[in-house]
C-alpha positions as CSV (number, residue, x, y, z in Angstrom):
1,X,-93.0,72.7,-68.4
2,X,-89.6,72.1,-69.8
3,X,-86.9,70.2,-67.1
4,X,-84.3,72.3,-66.6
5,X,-81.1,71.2,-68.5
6,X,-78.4,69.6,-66.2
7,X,-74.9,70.2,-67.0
8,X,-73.0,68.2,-69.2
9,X,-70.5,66.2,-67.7
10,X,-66.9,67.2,-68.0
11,X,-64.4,65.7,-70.3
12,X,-62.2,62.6,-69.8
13,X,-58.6,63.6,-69.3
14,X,-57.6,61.5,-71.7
15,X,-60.3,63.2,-74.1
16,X,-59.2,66.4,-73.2
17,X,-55.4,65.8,-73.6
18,X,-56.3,64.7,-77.4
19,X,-58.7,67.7,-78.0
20,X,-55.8,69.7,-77.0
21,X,-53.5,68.3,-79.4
22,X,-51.3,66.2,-75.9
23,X,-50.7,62.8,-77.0
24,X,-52.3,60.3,-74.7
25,X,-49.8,58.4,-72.3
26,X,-49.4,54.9,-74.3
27,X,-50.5,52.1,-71.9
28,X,-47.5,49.3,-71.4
29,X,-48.4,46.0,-70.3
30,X,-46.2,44.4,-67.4
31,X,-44.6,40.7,-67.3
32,X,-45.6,38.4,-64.4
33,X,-42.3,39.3,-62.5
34,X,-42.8,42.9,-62.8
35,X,-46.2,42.5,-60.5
36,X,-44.8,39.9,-58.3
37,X,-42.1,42.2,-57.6
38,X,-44.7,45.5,-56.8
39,X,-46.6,43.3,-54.8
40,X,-43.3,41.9,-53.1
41,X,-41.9,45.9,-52.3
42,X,-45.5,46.2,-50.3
43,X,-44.4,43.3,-48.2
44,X,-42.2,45.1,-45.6
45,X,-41.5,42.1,-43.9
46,X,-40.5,39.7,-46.4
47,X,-38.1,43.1,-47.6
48,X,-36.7,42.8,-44.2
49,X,-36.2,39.0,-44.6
50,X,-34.6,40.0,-48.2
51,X,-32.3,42.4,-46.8
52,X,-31.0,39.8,-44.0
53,X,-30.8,37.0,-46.3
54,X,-28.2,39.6,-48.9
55,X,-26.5,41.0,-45.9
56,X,-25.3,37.4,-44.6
57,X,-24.6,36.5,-48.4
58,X,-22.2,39.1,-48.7
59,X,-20.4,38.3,-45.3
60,X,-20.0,34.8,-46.4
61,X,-18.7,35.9,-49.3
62,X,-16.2,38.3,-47.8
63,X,-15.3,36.3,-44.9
64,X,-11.4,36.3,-46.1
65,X,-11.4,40.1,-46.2
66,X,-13.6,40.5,-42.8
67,X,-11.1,38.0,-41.0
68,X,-8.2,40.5,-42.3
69,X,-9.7,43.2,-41.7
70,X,-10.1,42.2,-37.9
71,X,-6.9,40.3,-37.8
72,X,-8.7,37.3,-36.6
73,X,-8.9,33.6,-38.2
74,X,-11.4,30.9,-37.6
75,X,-8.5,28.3,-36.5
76,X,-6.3,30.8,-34.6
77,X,-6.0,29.9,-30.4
78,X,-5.7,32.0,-27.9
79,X,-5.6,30.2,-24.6
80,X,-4.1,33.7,-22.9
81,X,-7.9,34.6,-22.7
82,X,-9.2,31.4,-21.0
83,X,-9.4,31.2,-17.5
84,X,-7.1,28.3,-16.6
85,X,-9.2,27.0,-13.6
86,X,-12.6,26.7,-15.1
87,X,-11.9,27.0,-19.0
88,X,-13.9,29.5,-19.5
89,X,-13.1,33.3,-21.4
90,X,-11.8,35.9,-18.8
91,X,-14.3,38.6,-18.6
92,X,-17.9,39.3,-18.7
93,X,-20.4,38.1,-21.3
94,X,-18.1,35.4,-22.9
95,X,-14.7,37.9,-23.0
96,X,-17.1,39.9,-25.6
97,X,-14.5,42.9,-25.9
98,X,-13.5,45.8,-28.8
99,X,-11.1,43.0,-30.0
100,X,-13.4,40.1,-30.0
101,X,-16.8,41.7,-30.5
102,X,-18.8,38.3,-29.6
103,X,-16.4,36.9,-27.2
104,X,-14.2,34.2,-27.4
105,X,-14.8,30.2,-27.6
106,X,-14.0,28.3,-24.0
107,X,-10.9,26.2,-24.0
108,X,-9.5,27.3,-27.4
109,X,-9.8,31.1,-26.9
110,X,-10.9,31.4,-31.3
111,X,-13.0,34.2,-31.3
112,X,-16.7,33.7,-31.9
113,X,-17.3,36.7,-34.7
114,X,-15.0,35.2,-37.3
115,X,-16.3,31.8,-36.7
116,X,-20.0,32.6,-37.2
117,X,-18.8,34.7,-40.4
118,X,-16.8,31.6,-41.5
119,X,-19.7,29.2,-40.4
120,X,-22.3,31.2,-42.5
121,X,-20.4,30.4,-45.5
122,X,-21.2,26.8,-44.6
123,X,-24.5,26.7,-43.8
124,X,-25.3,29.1,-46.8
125,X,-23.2,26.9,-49.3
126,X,-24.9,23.3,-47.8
127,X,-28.3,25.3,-48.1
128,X,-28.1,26.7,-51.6
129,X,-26.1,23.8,-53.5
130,X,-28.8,21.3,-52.2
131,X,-31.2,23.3,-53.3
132,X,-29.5,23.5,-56.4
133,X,-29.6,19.7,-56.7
134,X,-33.2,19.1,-55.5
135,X,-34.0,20.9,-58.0
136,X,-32.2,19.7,-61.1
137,X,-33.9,16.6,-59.8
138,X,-36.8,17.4,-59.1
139,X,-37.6,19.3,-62.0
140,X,-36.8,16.2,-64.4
141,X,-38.4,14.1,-62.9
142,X,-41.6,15.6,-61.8
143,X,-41.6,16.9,-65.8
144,X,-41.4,13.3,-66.6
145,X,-43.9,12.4,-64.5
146,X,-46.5,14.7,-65.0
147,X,-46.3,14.9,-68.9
148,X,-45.6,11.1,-70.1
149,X,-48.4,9.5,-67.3
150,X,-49.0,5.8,-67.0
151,X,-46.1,3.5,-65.9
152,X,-43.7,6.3,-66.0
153,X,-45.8,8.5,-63.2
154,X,-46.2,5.2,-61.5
155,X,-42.6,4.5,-61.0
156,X,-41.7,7.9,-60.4
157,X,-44.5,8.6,-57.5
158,X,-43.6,5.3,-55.9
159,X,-40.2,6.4,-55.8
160,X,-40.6,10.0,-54.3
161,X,-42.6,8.0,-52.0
162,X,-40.0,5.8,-50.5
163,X,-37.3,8.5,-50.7
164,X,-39.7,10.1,-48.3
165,X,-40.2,8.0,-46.0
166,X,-36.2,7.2,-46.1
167,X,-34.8,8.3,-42.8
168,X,-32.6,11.0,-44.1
169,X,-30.7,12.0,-40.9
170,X,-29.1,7.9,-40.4
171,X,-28.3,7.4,-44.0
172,X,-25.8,10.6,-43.4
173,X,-24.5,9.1,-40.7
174,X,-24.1,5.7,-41.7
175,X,-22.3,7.0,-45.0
176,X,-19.9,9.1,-43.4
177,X,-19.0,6.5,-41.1
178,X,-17.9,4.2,-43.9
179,X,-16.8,7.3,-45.9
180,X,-13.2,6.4,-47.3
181,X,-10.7,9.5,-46.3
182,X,-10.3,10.7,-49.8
183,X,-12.8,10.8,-52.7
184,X,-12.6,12.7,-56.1
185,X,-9.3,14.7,-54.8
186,X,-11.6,15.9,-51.7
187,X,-10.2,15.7,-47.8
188,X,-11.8,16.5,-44.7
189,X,-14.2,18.9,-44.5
190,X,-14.5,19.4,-48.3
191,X,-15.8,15.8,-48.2
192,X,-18.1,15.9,-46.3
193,X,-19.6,19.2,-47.6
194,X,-19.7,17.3,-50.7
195,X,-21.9,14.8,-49.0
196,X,-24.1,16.3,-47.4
197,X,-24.9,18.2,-50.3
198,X,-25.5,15.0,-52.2
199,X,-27.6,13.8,-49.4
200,X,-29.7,16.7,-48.8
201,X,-30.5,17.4,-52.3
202,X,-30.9,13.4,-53.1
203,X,-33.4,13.3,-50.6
204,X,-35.4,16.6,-51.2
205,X,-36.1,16.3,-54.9
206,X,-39.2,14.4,-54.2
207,X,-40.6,17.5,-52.4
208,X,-39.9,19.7,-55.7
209,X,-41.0,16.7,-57.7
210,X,-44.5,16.8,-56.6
211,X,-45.4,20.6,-56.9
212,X,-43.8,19.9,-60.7
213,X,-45.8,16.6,-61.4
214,X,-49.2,18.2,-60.4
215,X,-48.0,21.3,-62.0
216,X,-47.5,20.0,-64.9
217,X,-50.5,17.3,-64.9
218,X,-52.3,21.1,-65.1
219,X,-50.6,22.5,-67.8
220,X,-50.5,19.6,-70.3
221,X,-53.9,20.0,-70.4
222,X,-54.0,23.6,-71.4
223,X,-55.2,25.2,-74.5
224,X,-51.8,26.4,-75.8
225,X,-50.4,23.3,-75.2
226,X,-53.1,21.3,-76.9
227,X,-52.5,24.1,-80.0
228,X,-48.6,23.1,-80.1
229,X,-49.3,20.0,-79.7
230,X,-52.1,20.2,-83.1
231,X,-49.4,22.2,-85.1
232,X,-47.3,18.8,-84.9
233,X,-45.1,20.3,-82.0
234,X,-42.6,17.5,-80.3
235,X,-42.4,16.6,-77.0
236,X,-39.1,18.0,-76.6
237,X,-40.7,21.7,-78.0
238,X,-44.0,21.0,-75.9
239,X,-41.7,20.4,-72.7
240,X,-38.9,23.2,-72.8
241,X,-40.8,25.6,-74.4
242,X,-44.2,25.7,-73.0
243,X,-44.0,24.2,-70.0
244,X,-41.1,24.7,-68.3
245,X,-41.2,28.3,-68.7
246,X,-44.4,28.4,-66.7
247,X,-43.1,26.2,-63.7
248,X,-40.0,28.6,-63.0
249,X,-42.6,30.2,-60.7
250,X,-43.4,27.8,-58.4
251,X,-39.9,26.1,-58.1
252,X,-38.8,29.6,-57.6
253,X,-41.4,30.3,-54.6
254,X,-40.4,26.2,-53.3
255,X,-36.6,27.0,-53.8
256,X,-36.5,29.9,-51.6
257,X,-38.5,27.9,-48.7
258,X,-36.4,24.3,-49.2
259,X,-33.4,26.7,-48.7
260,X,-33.8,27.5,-44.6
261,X,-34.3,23.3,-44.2
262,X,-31.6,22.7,-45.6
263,X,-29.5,25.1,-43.3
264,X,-31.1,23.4,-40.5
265,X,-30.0,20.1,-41.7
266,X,-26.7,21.1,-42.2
267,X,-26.8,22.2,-38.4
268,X,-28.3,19.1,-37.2
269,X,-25.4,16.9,-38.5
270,X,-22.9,19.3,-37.8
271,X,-24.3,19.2,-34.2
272,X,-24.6,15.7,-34.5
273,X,-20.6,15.5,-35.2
274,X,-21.1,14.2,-38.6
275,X,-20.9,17.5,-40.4
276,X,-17.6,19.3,-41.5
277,X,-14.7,18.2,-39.0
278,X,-12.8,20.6,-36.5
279,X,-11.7,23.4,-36.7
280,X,-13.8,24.2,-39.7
281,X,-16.2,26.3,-38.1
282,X,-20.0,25.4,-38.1
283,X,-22.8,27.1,-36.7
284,X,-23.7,23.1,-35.6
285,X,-21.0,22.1,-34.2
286,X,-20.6,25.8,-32.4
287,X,-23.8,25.0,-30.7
288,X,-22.5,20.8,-29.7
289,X,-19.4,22.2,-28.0
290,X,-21.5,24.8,-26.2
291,X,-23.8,22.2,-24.4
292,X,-21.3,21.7,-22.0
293,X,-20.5,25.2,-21.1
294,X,-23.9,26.7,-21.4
295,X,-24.1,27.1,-17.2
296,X,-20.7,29.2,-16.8
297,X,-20.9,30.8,-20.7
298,X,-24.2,30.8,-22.0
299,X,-23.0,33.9,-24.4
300,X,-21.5,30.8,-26.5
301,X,-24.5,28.8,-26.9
302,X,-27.0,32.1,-28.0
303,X,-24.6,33.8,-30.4
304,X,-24.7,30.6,-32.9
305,X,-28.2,29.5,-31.8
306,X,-29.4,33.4,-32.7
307,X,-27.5,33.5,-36.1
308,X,-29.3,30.1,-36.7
309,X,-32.5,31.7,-35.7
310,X,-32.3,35.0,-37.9
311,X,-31.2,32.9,-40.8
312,X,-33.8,30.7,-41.0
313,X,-36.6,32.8,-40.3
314,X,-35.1,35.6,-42.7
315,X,-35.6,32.9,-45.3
316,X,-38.8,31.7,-44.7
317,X,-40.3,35.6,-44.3
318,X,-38.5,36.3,-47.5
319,X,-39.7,32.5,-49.2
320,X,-43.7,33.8,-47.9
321,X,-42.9,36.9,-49.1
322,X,-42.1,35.7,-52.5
323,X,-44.9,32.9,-52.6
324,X,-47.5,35.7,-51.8
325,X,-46.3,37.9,-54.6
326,X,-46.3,35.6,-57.4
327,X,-49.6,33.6,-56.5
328,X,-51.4,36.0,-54.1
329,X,-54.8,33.9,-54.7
330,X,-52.9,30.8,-53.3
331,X,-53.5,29.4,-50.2
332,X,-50.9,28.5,-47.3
């Protein structure tokens, strides 16, 4: 007896499509940044992180406008606010009010909303220009290390090393102590920005410069690099053209977490007293003048210490975020 026949299978789409004369939708391969960045819109929190880390970018950056819109400056006293008894703002939660939406400060009477705008403008420059520097330096010379081995890789390691165990917080100190009063046509505050960006970067290259050393300790032992290198390719090709391009990743994923340190950083020697001087406002020293009114106006101490809080963990969530997109087989 004779199976019956089953029936035949229907036709591929794509099959069909042709068969009916419908071109077939031409496949497109995407780039490494196009999947890190599908993977990153599925990350809802590291979005949310995003979003807060642009929103407090563009305050910073339109902290002149916001302080005119408002008609409020960072510097600006108002003592008729303070309660002349105790010192403290008149009023409940801090003097918060629909003129001064986070209060006022105690003593001065400046009000708190334009001096967390103007501090984030601080803390965001300190944070992103070290960066900036840690980079450049770590990049070199973790390249260095990793490609050219031997006595180079030796020095260099032993180095990073030291610079590690350097303690970071009293060389700041120390150097802005002994700090003449003008340097490079820079005064005050803009002086010691300038150091502390120095400092901060100085001291964090070593952190870049080890992801890049074993990075590239990898890569230079990669097939393409061992076919540029066979075609009579120089160092100088072999560097800038196949290797760096395939470290912007992971400097890019270390960038975005180095950033929220350095913020903290910046607050801790601004708390310290050896950030930028008064009145420039600082989320830092915001928090150093509150210790001594936190009893009779806490409001002073949790608005800086929360826009301290959001900004760094904004950062880090984004930083995650971004580490998980590009190398989601990588482990924390």
């Amino acid at each position: 007896m004779t199976a019956p026949l089953h029936d035949a299978p229907a036709a591929e789409p794509a099959t069909a499509d042709v068969a009916a004369g419908v071109p077939a939708k031409k496949i497109e391969g995407r780039s490494l940044w196009a999947i890190a960045w599908l993977r990153l819109k599925r990350d809802k929190l590291a979005l949310a992180g995003g979003i807060i880390v642009l929103v407090l970018v563009i305050i910073a950056l339109l902290a002149p406008v916001i302080s005119s819109l408002t008609g409020q400056t960072p510097e600006a006293r108002n003592e008729s606010l303070i309660d002349p008894l105790f010192g403290t703002p008149i009023g409940s939660f801090g003097g918060m009010s629909g003129e001064h939406w986070l209060g006022v400060e105690p003593t001065s009477g400046r009000d708190v909303f334009i001096r967390i705008v103007y501090g984030a403008r601080v803390s965001l420059i300190v944070g992103f220009l070290a960066a900036v520097v840690a980079v450049v330096f770590g990049t070199l010379f973790g390249t260095l290390a990793g490609y050219f081995g031997g006595w180079v890789d030796t020095v260099i390691s032993r180095v990073m090393d030291m610079l590690l165990a350097f303690p970071q917080l009293l060389f700041v100190i120390s150097l802005i102590s002994v700090m003449p009063g003008s340097l490079f046509g820079l005064t005050g505050s803009g002086l010691r920005l300038l150091v502390m960006i120095l400092v901060i970067g100085f001291f964090g290259w070593p952190y870049i410069g080890r992801i890049v050393r074993g990075q590239v300790l990898s890569l230079r032992e990669r097939e393409y690099v061992e076919a540029a290198r066979s075609l009579g390719a120089g160092r100088s090709y072999i560097v800038t053209k196949e290797l760096l391009p395939n470290l912007v990743a992971p400097i890019t994923v270390y960038t975005t977490l180095m950033i929220p340190t350095n913020i903290l950083t910046e607050a801790a020697l601004s708390f310290l007293g050896v950030g930028v001087k008064p009145p420039t406002a600082s989320w830092g020293s915001m928090l150093s003048d509150a210790v001594q009114y936190y009893e009779s106006d806490p409001m002073y101490m949790i608005v800086p210490g929360v826009a301290i809080f959001l900004t760094v963990l904004a950062f880090n969530l984004f930083g995650d975020g971004v580490r998980d997109a590009i190398d989601p087989k990588g482990s924390r």
